[in-house]
C-alpha positions as CSV (number, residue, x, y, z in Angstrom):
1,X,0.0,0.0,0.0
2,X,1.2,3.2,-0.9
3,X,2.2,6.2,1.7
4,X,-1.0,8.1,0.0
5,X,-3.4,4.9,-0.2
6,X,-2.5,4.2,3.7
7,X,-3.1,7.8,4.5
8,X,-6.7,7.7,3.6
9,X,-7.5,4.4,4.3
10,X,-6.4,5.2,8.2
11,X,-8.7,8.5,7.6
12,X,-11.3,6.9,6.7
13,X,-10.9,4.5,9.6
14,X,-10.9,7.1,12.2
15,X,-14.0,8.9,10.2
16,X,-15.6,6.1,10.7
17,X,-14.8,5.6,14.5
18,X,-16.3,9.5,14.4
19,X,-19.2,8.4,13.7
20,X,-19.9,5.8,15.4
21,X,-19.0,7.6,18.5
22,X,-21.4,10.7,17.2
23,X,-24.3,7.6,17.6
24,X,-23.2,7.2,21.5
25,X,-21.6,10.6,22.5
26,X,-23.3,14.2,22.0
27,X,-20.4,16.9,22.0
28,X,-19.5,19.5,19.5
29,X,-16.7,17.4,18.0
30,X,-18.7,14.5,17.2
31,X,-22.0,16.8,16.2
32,X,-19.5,18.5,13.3
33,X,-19.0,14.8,11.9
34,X,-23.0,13.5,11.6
35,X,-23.9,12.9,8.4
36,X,-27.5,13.1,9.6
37,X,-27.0,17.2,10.1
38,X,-25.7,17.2,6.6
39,X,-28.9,15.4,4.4
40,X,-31.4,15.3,7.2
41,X,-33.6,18.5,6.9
42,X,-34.8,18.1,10.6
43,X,-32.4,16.5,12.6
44,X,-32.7,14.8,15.7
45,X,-32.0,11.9,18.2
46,X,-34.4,9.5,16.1
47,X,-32.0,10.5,12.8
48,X,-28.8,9.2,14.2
49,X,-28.9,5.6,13.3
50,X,-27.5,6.8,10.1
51,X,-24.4,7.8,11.6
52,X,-23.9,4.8,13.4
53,X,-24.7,2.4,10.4
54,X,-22.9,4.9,8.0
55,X,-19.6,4.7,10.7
56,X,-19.9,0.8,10.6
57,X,-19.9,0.8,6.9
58,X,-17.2,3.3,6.3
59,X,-15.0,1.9,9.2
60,X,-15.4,-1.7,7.9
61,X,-14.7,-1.0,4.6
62,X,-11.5,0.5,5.0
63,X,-10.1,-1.9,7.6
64,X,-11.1,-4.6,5.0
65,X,-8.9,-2.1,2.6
66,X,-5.9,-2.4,4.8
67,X,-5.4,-5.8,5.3
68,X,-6.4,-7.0,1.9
């Protein structure tokens, strides 16, 4: 993997990680990070499954990415 490839891929991991911890902790780092916020046009607690099945995607995918 490339210097470029593993810098993304560990981005993406730790974007991921974001937001699953945006699903279980309310703060302002973790509220800047929902993708909910962002396509949602009323947000709000019910709206936050996206981040955590979004976060599990995302997170999964680039871990798979890494040790392929």
């Amino acid at each position: 993997m490339e210097s470029w490839d593993l810098a993304l891929t560990l981005l993406g991991i730790a974007y991921g990680f974001m937001l699953i911890a945006g699903f279980f902790i309310r703060n302002r780092l973790t509220d800047m990070f929902r993708l909910d916020k962002l396509f949602v046009p009323k947000p709000s607690f019910a709206t936050t499954g996206i981040n955590l099945v979004a976060g599990i995607a995302i997170a999964g995918y680039n871990i798979y990415s890494l040790f392929r």
